[in-house]
C-alpha positions in Angstrom: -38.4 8.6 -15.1 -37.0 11.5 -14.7 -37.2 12.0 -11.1 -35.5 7.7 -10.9 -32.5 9.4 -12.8 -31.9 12.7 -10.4 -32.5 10.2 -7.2 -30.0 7.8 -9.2 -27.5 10.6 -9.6 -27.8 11.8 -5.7 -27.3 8.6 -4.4 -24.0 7.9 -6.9 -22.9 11.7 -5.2 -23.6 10.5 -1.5 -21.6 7.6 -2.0 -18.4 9.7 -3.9 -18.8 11.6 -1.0 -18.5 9.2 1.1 -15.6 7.6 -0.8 -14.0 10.9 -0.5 -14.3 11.3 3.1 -13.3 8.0 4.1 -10.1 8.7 1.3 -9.3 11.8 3.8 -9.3 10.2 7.1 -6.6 7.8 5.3 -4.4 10.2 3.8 -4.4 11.8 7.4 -3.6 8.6 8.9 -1.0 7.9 6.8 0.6 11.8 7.0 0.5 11.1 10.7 2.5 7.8 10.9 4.6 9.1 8.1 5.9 12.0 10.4 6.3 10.0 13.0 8.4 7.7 11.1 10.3 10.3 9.8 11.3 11.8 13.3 12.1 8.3 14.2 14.6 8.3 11.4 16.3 11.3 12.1 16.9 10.1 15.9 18.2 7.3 14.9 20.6 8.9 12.3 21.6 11.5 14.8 22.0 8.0 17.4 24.3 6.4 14.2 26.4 9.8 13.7 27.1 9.7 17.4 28.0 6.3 17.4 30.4 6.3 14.2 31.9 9.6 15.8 32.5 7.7 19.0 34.4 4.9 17.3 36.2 7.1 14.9 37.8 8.8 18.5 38.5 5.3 20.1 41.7 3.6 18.6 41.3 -0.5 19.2 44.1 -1.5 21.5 46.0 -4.3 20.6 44.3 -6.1 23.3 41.1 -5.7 21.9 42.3 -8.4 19.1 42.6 -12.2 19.1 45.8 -14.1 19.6 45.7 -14.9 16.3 46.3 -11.4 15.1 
């Protein structure tokens, strides 16, 4: 009885191990993919600042506007 208890305990380890192995490769995934997202982000906001600057410099002409203006 004894020895169905320890081989009961091992097996519950091997798979916690497991678990915890399979958890890593995830949270690794996931810190990949979120650093890549997060360099994304910032070329895009550098991309947007750029942008915003540019149209902050250019003044519309008046023919830039409809007739109806």
């Amino acid at each position: 009885m004894e020895k169905d208890k320890i081989i009961a305990v091992e097996e519950k380890l091997a798979y916690l191990e497991l678990a915890n192995l399979k958890l890593e490769d995830e949270v690794y995934r996931q810190k990949l993919e979120i650093d890549a997202l997060t360099t994304s982000l910032k070329t895009l906001k550098a991309f947007v600042k750029l942008l915003d600057a540019k149209m902050l410099s250019e003044k519309p002409s008046t023919s830039d506007f409809p007739p109806h203006y």
